[in-house]
N, C-alpha and C positions, 0 to 999 in steps of 0.2 A: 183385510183389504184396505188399500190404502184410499183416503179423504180425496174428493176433487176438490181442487184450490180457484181456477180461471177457466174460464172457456178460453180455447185457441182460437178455435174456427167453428163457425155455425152456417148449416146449411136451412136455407130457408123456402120453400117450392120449390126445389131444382128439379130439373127435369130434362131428360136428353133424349131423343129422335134419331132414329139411323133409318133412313126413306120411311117406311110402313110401321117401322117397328120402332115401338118406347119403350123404351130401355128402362127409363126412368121417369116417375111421373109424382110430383110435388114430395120431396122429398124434407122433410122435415127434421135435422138431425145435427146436435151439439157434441163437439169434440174438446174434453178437459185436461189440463194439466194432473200429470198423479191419477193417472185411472190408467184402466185397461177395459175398453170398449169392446165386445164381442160383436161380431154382424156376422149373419149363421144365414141361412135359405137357400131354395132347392139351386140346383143348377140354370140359369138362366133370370134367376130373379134380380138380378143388377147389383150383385155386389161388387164386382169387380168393374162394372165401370162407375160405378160409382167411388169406386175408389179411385180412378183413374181419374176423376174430373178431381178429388182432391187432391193430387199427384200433379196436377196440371198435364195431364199428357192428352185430356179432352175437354173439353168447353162445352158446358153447360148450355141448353136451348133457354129454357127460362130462369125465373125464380132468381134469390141473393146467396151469394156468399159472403159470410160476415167476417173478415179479420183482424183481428183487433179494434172489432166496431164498425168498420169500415166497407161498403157493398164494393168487393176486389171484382166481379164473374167478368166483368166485359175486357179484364185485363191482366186476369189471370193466368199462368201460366207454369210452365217445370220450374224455370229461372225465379221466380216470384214465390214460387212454393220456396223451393232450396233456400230462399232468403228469411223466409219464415220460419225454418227448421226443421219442414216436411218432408219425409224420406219414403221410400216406398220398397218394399223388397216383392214385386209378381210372382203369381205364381209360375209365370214360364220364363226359366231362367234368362236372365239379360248379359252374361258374361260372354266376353271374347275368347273362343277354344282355343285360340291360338297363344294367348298371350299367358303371362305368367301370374300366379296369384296377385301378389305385390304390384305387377303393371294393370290389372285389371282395379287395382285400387285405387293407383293415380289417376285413370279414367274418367270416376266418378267424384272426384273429390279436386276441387281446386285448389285448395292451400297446399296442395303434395308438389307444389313449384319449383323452377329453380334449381339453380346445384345442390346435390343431392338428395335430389328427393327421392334415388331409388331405395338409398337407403331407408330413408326417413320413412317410405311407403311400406317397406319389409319389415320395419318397429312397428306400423301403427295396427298392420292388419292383423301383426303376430300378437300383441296385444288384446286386441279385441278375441279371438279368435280363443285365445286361454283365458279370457273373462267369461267368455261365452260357452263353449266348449272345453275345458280340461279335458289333457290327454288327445287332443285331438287327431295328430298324428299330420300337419297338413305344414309344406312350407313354405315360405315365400314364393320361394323362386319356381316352384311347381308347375307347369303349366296345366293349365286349365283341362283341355282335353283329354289329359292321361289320368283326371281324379274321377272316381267313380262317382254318380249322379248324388249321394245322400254327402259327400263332400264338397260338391260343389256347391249343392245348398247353403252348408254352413259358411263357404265363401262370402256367398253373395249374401248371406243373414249379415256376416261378421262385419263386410264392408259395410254396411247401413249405419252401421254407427260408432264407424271413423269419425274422428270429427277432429279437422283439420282447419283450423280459422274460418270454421260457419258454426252458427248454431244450429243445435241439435232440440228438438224438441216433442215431436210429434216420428213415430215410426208405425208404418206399415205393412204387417204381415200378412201373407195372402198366402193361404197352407203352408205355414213355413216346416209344419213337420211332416207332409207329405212323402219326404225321401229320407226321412230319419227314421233309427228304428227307437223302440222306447225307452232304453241310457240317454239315449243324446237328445231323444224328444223331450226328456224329463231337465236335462241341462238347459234346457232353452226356457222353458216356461218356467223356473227359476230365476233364472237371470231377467226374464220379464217384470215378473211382481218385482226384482229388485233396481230395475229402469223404472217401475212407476210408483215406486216409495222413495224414492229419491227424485222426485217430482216430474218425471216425463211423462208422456203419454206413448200410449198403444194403441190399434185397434187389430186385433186379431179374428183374420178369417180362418174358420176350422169347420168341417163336418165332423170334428172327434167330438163328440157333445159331452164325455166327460173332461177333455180339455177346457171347454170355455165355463163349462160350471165352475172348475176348479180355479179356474187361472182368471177371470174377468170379473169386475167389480160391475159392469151394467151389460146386458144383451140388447141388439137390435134385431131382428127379426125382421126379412126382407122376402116379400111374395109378389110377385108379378110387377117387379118395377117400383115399389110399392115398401113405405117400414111401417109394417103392422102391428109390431108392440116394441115397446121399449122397456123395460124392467131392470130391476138389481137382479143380477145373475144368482142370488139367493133365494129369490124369490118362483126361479123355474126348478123343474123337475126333467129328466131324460123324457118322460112321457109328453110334458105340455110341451116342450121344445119342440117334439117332433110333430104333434099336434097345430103348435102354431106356424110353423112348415109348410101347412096344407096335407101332409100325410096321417092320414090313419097310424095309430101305434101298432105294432103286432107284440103280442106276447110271447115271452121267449122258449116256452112249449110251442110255438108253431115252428121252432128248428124242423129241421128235415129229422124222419126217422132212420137211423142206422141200424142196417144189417151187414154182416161181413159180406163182402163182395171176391175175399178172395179166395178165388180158385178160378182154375182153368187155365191158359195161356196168360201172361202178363202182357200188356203193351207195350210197358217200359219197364226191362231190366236191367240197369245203367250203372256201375262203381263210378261213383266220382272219380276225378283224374287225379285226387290228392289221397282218396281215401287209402288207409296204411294195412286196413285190418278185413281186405273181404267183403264188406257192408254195400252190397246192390240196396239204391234207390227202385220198386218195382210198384205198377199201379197198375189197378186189371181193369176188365174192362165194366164201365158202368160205377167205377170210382171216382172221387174227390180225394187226391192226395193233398197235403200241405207240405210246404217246406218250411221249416221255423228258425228262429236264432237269430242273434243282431244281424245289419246288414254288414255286405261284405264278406260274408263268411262262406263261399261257395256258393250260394243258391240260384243268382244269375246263370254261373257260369254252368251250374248242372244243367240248366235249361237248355241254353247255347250245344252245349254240348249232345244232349236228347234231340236237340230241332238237327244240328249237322250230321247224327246218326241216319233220322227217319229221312233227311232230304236225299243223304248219298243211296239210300237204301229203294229210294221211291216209293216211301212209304207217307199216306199222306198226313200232315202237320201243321196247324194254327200257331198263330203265335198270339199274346196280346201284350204288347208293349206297356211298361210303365213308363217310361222316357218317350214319350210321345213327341216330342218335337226332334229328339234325333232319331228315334228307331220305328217310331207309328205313323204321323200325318204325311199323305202328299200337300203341302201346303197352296201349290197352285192347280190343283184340282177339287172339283165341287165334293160336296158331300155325300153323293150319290157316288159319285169314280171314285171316292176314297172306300166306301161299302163295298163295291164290287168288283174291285181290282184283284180280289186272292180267287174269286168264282168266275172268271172270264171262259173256262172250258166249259161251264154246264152256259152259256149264256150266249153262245155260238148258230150262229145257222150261216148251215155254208161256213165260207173263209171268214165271217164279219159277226163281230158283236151285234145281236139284236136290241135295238136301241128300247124299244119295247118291255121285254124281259130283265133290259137292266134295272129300267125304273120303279117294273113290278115289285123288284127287287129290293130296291132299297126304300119301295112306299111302306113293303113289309116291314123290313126290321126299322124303319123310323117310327112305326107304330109298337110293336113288340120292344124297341129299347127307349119308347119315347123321348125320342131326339126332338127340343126345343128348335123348330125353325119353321118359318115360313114357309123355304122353298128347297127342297134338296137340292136343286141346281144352285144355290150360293158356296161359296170357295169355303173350305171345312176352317180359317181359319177366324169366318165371322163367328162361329161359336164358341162358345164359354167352353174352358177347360172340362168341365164334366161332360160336356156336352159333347167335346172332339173324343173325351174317352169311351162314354155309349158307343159312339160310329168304330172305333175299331175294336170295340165287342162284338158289336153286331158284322164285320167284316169278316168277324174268326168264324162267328155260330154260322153264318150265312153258307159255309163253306159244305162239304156233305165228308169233310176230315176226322177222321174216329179220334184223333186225343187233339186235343187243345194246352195248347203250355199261357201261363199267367206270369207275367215277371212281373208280382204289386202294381195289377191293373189300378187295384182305387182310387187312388192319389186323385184330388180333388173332386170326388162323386160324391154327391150329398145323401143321407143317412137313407132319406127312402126310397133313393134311384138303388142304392147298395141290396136293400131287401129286395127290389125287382129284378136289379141282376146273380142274388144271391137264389130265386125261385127260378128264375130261369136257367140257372146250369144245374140245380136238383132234376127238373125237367128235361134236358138231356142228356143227363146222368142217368136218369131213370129209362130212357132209349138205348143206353149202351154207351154211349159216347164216356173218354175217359178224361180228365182233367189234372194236370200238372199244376198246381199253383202255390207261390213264394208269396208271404204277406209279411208286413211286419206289425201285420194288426194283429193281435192274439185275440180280437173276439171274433174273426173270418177261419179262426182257426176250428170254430165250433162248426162250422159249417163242413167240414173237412170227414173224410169216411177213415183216415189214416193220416198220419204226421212223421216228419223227418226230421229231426231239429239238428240243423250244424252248425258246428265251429271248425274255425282254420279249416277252409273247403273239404272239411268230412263230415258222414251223415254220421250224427256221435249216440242218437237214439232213434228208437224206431217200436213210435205205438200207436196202437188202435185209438181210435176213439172213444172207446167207452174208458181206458185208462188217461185219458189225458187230463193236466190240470197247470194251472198255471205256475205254480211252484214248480215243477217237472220240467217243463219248457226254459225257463229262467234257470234251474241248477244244472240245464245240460249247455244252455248259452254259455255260463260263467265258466263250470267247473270242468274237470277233469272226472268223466265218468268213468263208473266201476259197476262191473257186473253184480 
């Protein structure tokens, strides 16, 4: 791991207020040239706005910020950041669908001025983009909208560090491999260690806890507004990590127990629209399928595909979104009508919603998927990304729908909301209910009663649980299977 050389920027009590709620409360925390900072805690514990105040995109209530010595908070800002070489990659993506890779880079980057800068912008971002990802497949002139979400990622990673007549020094990752599958998550956190051996900095937000052990030279640990330890990332274990979380560890004998579940009618017995050779995707009832393999490779669209069957068929159908800001949240509706908008037939009296029942409604599942908020009635997008993905879990399960489809719900839900929601669909597994779900986490794939694993949109194996292994799932990703 590489040596810290200078502090950039130090944060000294800060602390940030949104009406009732603290966000952030004395916040104590030094950022070094040549490191890679980890800041890991549960959902709602203020990482992200705390990275937002060093982003300048929010203003600290109290406390200093120290930049180069100097107390900046009362006039800090994006433009003051960008000047210091502070970049920020969110985790909800910032790019324009409209626009083309290349124009979404002049965007963000000033020096891309000038005649020819469409050019110059289609060199810089192609550049980074093969520093960062080899083989990437993405190009300039692409527009935004037609690249699937794990590409648009690397977009928006790749443009962070353009660097185009600013200094670059300090970059911001906020689950940046959230919509990667683990080739290209492995290409990133590579190219990290080799940004900060060559003396930048990082601070990487992840709930993959083997990621920040592996990749961060210090963790910060953030609970209730709050950094509760700070350590060399050598110094933690999977367990203390999760521990200093505030969650309990569970043992990985409390997996769910597997029994074969199939027989009887399937709910879904589906051929992909590519597959060449026969091979029905089929999941019965009171099952957990997975679907596995890089992304891209089909497993979205078998979803898509399974939800436009059961819809045309009036057959009933959950969805839960991993693209939550294009395909999950109503953004100007409370947290409560984003819960209850798929269950509006059972919540009916007379012609009119019972205002009543809704609330019953979503007091329930804010307790069952312990949604971080004061008030359900606040708009779903004051909450923290984990937080807006609970609510459209809890909008699927709320539903009285026999299968549930999962397009890699996880994406920024932190390690011990993951086991809550990982006991809770064992739990209605164990009702009947059947579940479809695509991850590109292979240890969500243990939780799974059956696995798919596809490349070039066909399912290329199909096994139980009790045969699966991660070697298995990787040589059916890469290779050309044979009987």
């Amino acid at each position: 791991m590489a040596a810290a050389t200078c502090t950039l920027l130090e944060f000294q009590g800060t602390g940030k207020t949104f009406g009732a709620v603290r966000a952030l409360e004395g916040v104590s925390l030094a950022f070094h040239a040549g490191e890679c900072l980890g800041l890991i805690g549960h959902n709602g514990a203020g990482k992200s706005t705390l990275m937002q105040v060093l982003a300048g995109t929010l203003a600290p209530d109290q406390g200093a910020m120290l930049v180069g010595g100097q107390d900046l908070r009362h006039r800090y800002n994006v433009r003051l950041a960008r000047e210091h070489g502070i970049r920020c990659v969110f985790q909800e993506l910032s790019l324009c669908p409209n626009l083309s890779v290349a124009e979404n880079t002049r965007l963000m980057c000033a020096g891309l001025a000038g005649w020819g800068w469409r050019a110059r912008a289609r060199r810089a971002i192609a550049e980074q983009l093969q520093a960062i990802f080899p083989g990437h497949g993405i190009h300039p002139d692409d527009i935004v909208a037609d690249l699937p979400i794990g590409q648009r990622q690397m977009v928006e990673i790749a443009r962070a560090f353009v660097c185009e007549g600013e200094p670059l020094q300090l970059v911001i990752l906020d689950e940046p491999t959230s919509s990667l599958d683990a080739g290209v998550a492995a290409q990133l956190l590579r190219f990290v260690r080799r940004f900060v051996e060559g003396g930048g900095s990082i601070v990487l937000i992840s709930h993959i806890l083997g990621e920040m052990l592996s990749t961060c030279d210090r963790i910060a640990v953030m609970r209730d507004g709050k950094v509760v330890q700070v350590r060399p990332a050598a110094d933690f274990t999977h367990t203390s990590l999760v521990e200093c979380m505030g969650h309990a560890a569970k043992a990985a004998e409390e997996h769910r127990t597997f029994v074969s579940r199939r027989h009887g009618t399937p709910v879904v017995d589906t051929c992909p629209a590519r597959q060449g050779d026969g091979q029905c995707v089929r999941a019965y009832p009171g099952e957990i399928v997975g679907l596995a393999g890089l992304a891209g490779h089909g497993q979205s669209q078998l979803l898509l595909q399974v939800l436009r069957q059961r819809v045309r068929g009036r057959q009933g159908v959950a969805l839960v979104a991993g693209d939550r800001q294009s395909d999950g949240v109503f953004p100007l509706w409370s947290i409560a009508q984003n819960i209850s908008v798929a269950s509006l037939a059972q919540l009916r009296r007379g012609g009119l919603i019972d205002p009543g029942a809704e609330r019953a409604l979503a007091n329930e599942w804010q307790a069952r998927m312990g949604i971080r908020t004061p008030s359900m009635d606040q708009p779903i997008v004051a909450l923290s990304g984990g937080n807006q993905q609970k609510a459209l879990f809890a909008r699927a399960l709320a539903t009285p729908h026999p299968l549930i489809l999962m397009d890699d719900p996880m994406r920024g839900v932190d390690v011990g909301t993951k086991r809550d929601v990982y006991a809770t669909l064992a739990a209605e597994a164990a009702k009947g209910r059947t579940f479809l779900w695509y991850t590109t986490e292979l240890e969500e794939l243990q939780y799974c009663d059956h696995v798919y694993v596809f490349r070039d949109g066909q399912a290329v194996l199909d096994v139980p649980r009790s045969e699966l292994t991660e070697a298995l799932i990787l040589r059916g990703s890469f290779q050309e299977h044979s009987a």
